[in-house]
C-alpha positions as CSV (number, residue, x, y, z in Angstrom):
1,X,187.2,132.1,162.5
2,X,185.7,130.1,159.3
3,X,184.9,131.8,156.7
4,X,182.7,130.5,153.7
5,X,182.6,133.2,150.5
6,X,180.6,133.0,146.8
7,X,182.7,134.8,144.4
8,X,180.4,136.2,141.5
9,X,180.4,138.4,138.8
10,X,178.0,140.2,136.3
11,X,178.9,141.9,133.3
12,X,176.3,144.3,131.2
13,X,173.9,141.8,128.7
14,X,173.0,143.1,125.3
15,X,169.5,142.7,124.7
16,X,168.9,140.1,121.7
17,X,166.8,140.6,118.8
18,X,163.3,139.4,119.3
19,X,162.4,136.5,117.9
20,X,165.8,134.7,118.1
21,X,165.4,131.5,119.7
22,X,169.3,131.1,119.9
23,X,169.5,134.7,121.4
24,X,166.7,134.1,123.7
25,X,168.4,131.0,125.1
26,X,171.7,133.1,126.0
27,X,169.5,135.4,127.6
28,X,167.8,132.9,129.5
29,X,171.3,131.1,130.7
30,X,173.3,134.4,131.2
31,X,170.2,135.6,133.6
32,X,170.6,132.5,135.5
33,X,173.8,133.1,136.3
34,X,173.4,136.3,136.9
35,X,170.8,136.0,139.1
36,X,172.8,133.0,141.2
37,X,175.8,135.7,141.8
38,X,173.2,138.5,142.7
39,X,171.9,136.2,145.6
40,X,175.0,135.6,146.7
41,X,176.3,139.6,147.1
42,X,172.7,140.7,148.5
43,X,172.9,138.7,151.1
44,X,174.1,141.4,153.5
45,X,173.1,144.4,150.7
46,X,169.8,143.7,150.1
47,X,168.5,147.1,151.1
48,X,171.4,148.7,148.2
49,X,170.8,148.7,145.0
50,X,173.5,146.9,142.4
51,X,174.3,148.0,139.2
52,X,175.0,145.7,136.8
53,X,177.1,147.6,134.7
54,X,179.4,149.1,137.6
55,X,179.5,146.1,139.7
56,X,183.3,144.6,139.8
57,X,183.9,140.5,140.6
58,X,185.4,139.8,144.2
59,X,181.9,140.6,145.6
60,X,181.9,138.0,148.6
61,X,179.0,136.6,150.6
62,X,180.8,135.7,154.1
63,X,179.4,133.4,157.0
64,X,181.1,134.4,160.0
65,X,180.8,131.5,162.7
66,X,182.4,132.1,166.4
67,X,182.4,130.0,169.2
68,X,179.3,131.2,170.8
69,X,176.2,131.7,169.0
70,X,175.9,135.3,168.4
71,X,177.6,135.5,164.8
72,X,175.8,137.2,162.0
73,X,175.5,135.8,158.6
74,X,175.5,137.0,155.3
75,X,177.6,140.2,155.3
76,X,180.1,141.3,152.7
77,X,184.0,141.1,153.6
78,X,184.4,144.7,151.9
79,X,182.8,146.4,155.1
80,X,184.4,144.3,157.6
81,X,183.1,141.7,159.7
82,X,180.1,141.8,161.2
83,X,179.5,142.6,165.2
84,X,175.6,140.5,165.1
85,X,172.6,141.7,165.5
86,X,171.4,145.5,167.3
87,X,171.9,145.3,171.3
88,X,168.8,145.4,173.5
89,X,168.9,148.8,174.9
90,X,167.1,147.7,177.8
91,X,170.1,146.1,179.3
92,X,172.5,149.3,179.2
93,X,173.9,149.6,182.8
94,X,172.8,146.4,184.1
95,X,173.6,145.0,187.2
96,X,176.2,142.1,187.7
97,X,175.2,138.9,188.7
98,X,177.2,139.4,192.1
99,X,175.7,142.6,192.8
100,X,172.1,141.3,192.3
101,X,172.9,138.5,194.6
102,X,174.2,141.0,197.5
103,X,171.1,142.9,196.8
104,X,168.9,139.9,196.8
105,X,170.0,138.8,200.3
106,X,169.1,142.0,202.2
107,X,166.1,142.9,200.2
108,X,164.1,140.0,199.7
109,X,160.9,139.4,201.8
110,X,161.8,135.9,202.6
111,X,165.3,136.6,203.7
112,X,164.2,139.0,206.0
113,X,161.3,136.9,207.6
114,X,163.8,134.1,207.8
115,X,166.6,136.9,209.7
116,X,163.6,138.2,211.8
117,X,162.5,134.0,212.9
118,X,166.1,133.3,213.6
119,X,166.2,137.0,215.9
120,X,163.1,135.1,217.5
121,X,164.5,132.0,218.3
122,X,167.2,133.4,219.9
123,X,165.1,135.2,222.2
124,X,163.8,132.8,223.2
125,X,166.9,130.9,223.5
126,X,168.0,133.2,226.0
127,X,164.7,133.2,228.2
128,X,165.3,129.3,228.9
129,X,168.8,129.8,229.9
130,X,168.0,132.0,232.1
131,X,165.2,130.6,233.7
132,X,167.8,127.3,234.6
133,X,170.4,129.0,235.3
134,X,170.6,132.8,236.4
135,X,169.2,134.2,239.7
136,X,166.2,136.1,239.9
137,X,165.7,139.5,241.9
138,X,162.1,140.9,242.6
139,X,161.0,143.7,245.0
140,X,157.9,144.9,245.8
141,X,156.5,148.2,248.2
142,X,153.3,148.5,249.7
143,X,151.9,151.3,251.3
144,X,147.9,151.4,253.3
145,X,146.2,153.1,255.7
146,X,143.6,151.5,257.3
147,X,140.7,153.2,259.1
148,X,138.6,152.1,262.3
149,X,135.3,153.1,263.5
150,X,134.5,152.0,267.3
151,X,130.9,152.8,268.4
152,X,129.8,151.6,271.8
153,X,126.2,151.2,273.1
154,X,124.9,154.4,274.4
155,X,128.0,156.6,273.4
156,X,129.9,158.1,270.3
157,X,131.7,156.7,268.1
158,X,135.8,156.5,268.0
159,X,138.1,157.1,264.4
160,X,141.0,155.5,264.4
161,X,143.4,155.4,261.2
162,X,146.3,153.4,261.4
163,X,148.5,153.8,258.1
164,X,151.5,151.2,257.5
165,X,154.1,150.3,254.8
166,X,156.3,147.4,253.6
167,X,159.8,146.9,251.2
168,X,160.5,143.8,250.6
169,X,163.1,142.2,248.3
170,X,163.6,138.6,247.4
171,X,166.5,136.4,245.2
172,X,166.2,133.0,244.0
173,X,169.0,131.6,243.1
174,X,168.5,128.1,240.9
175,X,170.9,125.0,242.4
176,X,169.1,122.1,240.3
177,X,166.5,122.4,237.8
178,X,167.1,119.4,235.3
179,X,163.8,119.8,233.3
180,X,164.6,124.1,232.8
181,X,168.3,123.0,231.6
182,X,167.1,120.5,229.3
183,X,164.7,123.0,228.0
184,X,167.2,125.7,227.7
185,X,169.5,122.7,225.2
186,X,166.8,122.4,223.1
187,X,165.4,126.2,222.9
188,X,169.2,126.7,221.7
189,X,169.0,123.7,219.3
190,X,166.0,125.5,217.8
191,X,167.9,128.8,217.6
192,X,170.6,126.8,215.6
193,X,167.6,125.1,213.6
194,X,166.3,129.2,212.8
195,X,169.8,130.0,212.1
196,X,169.8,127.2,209.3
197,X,166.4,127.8,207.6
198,X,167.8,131.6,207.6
199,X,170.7,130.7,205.4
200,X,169.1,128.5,203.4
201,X,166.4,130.7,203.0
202,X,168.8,133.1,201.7
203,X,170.6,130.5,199.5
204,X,167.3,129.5,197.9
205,X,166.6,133.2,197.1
206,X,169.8,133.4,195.9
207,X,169.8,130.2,193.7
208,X,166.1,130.9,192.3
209,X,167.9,134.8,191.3
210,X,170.4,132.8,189.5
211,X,168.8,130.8,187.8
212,X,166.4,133.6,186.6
213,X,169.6,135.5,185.8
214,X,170.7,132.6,183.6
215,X,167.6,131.7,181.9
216,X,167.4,135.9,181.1
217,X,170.7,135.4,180.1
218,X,169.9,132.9,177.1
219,X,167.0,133.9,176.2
220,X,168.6,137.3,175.3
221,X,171.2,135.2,173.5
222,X,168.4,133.0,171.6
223,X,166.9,136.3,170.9
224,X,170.1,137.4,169.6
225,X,170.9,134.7,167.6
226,X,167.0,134.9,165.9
227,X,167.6,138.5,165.3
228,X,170.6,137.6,163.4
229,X,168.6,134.6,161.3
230,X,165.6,136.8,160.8
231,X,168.3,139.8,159.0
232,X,169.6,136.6,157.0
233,X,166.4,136.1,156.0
234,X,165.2,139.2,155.4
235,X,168.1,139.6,152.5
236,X,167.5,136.8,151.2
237,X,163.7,137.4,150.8
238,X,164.6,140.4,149.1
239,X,167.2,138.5,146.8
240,X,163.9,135.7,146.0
241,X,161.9,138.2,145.1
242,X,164.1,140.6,142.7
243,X,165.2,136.4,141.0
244,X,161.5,135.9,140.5
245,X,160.9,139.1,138.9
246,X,163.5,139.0,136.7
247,X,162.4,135.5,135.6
248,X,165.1,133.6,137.6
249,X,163.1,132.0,140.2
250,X,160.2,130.9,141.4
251,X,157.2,132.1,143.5
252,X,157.8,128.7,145.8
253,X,161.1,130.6,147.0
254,X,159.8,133.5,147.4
255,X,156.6,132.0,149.9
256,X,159.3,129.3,151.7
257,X,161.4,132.3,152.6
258,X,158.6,134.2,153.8
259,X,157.1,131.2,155.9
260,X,160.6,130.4,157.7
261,X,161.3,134.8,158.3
262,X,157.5,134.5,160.0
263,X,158.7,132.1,161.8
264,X,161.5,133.5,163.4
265,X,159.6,136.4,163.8
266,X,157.3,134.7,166.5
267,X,160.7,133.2,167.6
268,X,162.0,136.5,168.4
269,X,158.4,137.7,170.1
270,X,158.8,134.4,172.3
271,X,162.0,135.1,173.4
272,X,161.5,138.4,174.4
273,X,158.2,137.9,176.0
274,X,159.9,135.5,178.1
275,X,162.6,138.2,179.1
276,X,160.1,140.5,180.3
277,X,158.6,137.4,182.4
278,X,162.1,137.0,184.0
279,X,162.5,140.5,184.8
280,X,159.8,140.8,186.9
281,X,160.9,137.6,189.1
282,X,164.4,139.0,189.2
283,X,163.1,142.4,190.1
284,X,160.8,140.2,192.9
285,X,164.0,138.4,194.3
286,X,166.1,142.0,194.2
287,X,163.5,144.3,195.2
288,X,164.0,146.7,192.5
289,X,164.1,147.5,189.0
290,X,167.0,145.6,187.2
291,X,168.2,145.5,183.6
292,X,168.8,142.0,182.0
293,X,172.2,140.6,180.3
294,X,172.6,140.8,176.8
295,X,173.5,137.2,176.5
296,X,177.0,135.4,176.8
297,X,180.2,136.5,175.9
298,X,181.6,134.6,172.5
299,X,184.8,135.2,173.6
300,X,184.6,132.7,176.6
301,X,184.1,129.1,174.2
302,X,185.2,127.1,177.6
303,X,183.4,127.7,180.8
304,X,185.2,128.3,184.2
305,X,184.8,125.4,186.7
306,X,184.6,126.7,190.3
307,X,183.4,123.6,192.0
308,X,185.4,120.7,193.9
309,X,185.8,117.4,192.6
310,X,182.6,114.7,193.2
311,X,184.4,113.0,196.3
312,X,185.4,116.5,197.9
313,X,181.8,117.7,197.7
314,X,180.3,114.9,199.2
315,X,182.1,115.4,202.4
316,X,181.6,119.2,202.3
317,X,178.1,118.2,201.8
318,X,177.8,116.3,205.1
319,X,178.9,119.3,207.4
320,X,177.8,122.6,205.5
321,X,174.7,122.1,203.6
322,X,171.9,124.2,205.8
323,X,168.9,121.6,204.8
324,X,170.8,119.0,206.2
325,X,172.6,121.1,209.3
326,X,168.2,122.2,209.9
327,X,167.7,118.5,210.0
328,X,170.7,118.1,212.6
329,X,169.6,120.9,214.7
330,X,165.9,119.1,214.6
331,X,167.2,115.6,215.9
332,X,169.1,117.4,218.9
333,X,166.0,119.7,219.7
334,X,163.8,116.5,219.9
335,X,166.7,114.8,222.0
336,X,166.6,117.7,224.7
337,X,162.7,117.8,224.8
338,X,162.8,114.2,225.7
339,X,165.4,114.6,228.1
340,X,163.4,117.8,229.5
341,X,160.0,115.5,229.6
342,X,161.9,112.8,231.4
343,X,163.3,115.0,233.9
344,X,159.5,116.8,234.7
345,X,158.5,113.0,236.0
346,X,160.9,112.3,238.7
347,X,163.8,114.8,239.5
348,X,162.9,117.7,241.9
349,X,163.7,121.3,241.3
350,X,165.9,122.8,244.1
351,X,165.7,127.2,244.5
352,X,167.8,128.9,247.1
353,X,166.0,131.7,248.2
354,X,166.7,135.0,250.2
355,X,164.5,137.9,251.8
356,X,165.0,141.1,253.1
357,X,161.7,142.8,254.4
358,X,161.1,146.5,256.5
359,X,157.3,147.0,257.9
360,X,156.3,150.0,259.5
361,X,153.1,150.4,261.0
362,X,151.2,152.7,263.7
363,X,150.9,151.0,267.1
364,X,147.1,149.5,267.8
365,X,147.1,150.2,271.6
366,X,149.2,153.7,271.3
367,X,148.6,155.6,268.3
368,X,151.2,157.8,268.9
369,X,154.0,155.4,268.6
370,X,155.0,153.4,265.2
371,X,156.4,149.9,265.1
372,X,159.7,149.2,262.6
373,X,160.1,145.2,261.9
374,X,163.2,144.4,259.8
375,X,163.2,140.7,258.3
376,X,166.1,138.4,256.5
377,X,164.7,135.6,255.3
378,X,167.2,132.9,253.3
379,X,166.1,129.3,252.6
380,X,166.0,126.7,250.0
381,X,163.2,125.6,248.3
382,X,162.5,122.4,246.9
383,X,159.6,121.1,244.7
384,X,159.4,117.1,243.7
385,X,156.4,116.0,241.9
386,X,154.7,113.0,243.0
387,X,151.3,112.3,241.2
388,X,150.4,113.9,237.9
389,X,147.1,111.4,236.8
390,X,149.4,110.5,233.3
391,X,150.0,113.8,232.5
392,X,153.6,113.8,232.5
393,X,153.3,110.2,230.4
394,X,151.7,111.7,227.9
395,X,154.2,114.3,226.9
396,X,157.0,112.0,228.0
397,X,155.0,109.7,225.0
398,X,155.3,112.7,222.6
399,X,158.9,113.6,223.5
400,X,159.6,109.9,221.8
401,X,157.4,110.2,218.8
402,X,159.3,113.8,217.9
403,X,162.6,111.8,218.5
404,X,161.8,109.3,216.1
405,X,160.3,111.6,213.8
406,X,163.4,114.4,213.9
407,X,165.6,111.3,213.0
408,X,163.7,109.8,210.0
409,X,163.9,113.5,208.3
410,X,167.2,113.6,209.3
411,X,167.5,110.0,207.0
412,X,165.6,111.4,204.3
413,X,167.5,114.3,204.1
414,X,171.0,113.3,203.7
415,X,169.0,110.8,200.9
416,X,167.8,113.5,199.0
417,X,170.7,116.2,199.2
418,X,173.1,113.5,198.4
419,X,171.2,112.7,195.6
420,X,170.5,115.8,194.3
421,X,174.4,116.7,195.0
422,X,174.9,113.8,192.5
423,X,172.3,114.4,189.9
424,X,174.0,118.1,189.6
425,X,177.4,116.6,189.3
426,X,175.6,114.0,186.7
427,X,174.3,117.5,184.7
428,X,177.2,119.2,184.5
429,X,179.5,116.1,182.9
430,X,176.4,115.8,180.5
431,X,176.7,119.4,179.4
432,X,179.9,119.8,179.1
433,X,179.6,116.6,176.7
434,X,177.0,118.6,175.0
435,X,178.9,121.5,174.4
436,X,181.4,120.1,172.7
437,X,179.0,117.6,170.3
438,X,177.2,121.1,169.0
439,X,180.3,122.7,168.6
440,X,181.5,119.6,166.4
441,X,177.6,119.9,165.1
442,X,178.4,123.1,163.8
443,X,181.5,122.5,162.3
444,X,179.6,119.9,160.4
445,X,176.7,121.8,159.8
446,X,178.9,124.8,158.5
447,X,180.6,122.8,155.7
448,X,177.3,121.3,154.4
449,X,176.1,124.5,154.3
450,X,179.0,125.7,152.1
451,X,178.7,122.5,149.9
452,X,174.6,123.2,149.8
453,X,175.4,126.8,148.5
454,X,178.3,126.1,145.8
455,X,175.5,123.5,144.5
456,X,172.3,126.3,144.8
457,X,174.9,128.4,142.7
458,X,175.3,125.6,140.4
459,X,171.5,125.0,140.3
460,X,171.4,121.7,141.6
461,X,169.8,122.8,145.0
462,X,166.7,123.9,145.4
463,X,166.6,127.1,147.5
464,X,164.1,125.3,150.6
465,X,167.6,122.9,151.0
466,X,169.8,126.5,150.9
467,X,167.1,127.5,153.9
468,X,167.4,124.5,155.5
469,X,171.2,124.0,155.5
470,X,171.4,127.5,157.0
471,X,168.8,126.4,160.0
472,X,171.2,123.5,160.9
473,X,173.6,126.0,161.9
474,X,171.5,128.2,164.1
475,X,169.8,125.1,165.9
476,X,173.7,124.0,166.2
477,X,174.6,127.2,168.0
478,X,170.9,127.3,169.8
479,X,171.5,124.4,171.1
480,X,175.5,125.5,172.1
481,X,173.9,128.1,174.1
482,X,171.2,126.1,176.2
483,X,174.3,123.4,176.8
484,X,176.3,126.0,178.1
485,X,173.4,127.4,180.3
486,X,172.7,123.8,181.6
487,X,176.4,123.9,182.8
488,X,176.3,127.2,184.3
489,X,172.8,125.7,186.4
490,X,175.2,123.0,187.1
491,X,177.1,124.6,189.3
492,X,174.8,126.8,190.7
493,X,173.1,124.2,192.2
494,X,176.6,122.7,193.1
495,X,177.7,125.8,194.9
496,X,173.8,126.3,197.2
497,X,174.6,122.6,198.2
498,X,177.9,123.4,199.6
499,X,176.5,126.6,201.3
500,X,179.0,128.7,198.5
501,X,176.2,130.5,196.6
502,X,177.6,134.1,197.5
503,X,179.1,137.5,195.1
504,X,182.4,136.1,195.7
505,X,182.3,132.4,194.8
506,X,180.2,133.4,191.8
507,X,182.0,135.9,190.3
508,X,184.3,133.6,188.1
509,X,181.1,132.4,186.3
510,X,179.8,135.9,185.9
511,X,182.8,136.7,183.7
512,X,180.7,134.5,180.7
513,X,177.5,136.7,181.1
514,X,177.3,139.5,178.7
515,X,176.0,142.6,180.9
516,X,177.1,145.4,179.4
């Protein structure tokens, strides 16, 4: 890991008579000097106080760069490196990226309005087919009594009750029923249609967690970063002010230091604020209270690629992406509708049917006996429309314009996933380029700082360009970590196209997320 160190050493100064211009001078340049080596050891022991007549040469002011952007600068070599800056507590037993995703899928409220629609369909999937094609068994029992009055001129009047009872049972048995089969095709094309907005109601959910989880991800590593750049700062607003008091330097130091620590204050406020906003959309997704990521791990400088090549994924795309399998799944619904319409004009519907009946009833003319009647009844039953006044036109009509409908969405959908398939591919190369231009950024940036500092030492840089050198290497490592995160998105969007977005296929990627 580079390392860039100021070597600088004081010794105790003899005050010179007053009044010596020649003394005075010495003073002046001695003091300088001084004061260029104190900036450079307070940079990580701003908050100690040096001695001037105890403190040895060798003191070092080190800037430790990594791969990733979570480095600290300005700490001193004698104490070891440096491990960045304080951990957000908050994210303490957080949950993995996997887990969140398993948790997501059977919590969310979409996901289970999606499950519950698809249970629906199916229902209903089942009533067709059994309307076309499974028998149907009814029975019914009556039971009366019925009571007569007879009242002839001139005499009484005669009660007569005469109670009876029936059991029947019937079966119909469909034998041809073209329009109830084609019906029962496309009530199961919709079931497969609910199946599909199901899963990629659940891959949505899942890719909107992830990419919440990612953006939580790098804003904690921004925020890390800033935390690190606002200690720097901090030290060396500390250094600015002791050099102007002891004549060394100027107020102008002291107020640009101040401005760019404010700034990264705010910096830091964003970034957290924008955590918190995150949270509460991944707790949303999850249904519960979750803990973010700390940031990425600097130990991982190349990504994992999990995805197939380009060519491979546009065929996988064509049979497993839900969006376009819902559009499939709409084209043969609208198919079997039309078939169904077209089948209600002109083909009959053919029913075998079978009775079995048992009436018993009093006799009229003797009351004292009962008659028994047994009945078997079997038949076929046959219904054939003939004259509907356009009705049946009219839906056949619509049948059509669905068709045609289904089909164009079925053409713009394998437009737009193909496309966005492509444009994903398209990010991915152009982060990966990215990645490796800032890390090539930082290199750069890194030795310009060292040669900005060795000058700043010398006094020929003012201490704005010191400030300013230093910035180019956090926006360098800033910007590492938003490449990185772009990449990561990538192939998140990659994997819900290919229906892969799932614990397991993602777990390879969640080894670069920091979630200690």
């Amino acid at each position: 890991m580079p390392r860039f160190q100021a070597f600088a050493s004081a010794r105790p100064v003899s005050q010179p008579p007053r009044g010596s211009a020649l003394g005075t001078a010495r003073h002046a340049l001695v003091l300088t000097l001084w004061s260029a080596g104190w900036l450079a050891a307070m940079a990580a022991t701003a908050a100690t106080s040096v001695n001037p007549a105890t403190w040895q040469p060798g003191t070092q002011w080190s800037l430790k760069l990594g791969p990733t952007a979570g480095a600290d600068l300005g700490a001193e070599s004698t104490t070891g490196p440096t491990t960045g800056a304080p951990a957000m507590t908050d994210a303490q037993g957080s949950l993995p990226w996997p887990r969140l995703l398993d948790l997501a899928e059977t919590r969310a409220a979409a996901n289970r309005a999606a499950n519950a629609g698809a249970q629906a369909a199916a229902a209903l999937s089942d009533q067709a087919h059994a309307t076309a094609w499974l028998p149907q068994v009814d029975t019914s029992a009556t039971a009366s009594r019925t009571r007569l009055d007879t009242r002839l001129d001139g005499q009484g009047s005669d009660h007569n009750t005469q109670p009876s009872s029936e059991v029947r049972v019937s079966a119909t048995q469909p034998l041809w029923r073209a329009a109830d089969r084609a019906t029962s095709r496309a009530r199961q094309a919709q079931a497969d249609r609910a199946n599909w907005q199901a899963r990629q109601a659940r891959l949505s959910t899942a890719q909107q967690l992830s990419q919440a989880y990612l953006q939580a991800a790098e804003a904690a590593e921004q925020k890390r970063l800033l935390q690190a750049q606002q200690a720097l700062l901090e030290a060396q607003l500390q250094i600015n002010e002791r050099r102007l008091q002891a004549g060394a330097g100027t107020i102008l130091d002291v107020l640009e230091t101040r401005t760019r620590l404010d700034q990264t204050r705010a910096s830091v406020q964003d970034s957290e604020t924008r955590r918190q906003s995150l949270a509460l959309q991944i707790r949303k997704l999850c249904g519960q209270d979750v803990s973010l990521p700390l940031g990425l791990h600097s130990a991982m400088a190349h990504l994992p690629e999990i995805i197939p090549a380009p060519d491979e994924a546009m065929s996988l795309l064509l049979a497993r992406n839900p969006q376009r399998r819902d559009a499939m799944a709409q084209t043969d619904s609208a198919a079997a509708t039309l078939a169904a319409r077209q089948a209600e004009r002109w083909q009959p519907t053919v029913d075998a049917t079978a009775s079995w009946a048992r009436d018993r009833q009093r006799d009229p003319a003797d009351p004292d006996n009962t008659l028994h009647t047994r009945g078997t009844t079997v038949g076929v039953q046959v219904s054939w429309p003939l004259f509907t006044s356009g009705y049946q036109d009219g839906r056949t009509r619509e049948a059509v314009a669905l068709q045609t409908q289904a089909q164009a969405q079925l053409d713009d959908v394998n437009n737009e996933v193909s496309s966005r398939l492509r444009d994903d591919y398209q990010i991915l190369s152009q982060a990966r380029k990215a990645i490796q231009v800032q890390q090539e950024v930082e290199t750069s940036a890194t030795a310009a700082f060292e040669a900005v500092r060795k000058a700043f030492v010398a006094g020929m840089r003012t201490n704005l360009d010191l400030l300013n050198a230093q910035q180019q290497i956090y926006a360098a490592r800033q910007n590492l970590v938003g490449a990185r995160i772009q990449a990561l998105s990538a192939q998140v969007g990659i994997l819900a196209a290919l229906d892969q977005l799932d614990s397991q296929h993602i777990a390879p990627l969640a080894a670069v997320i920091d979630d200690r």
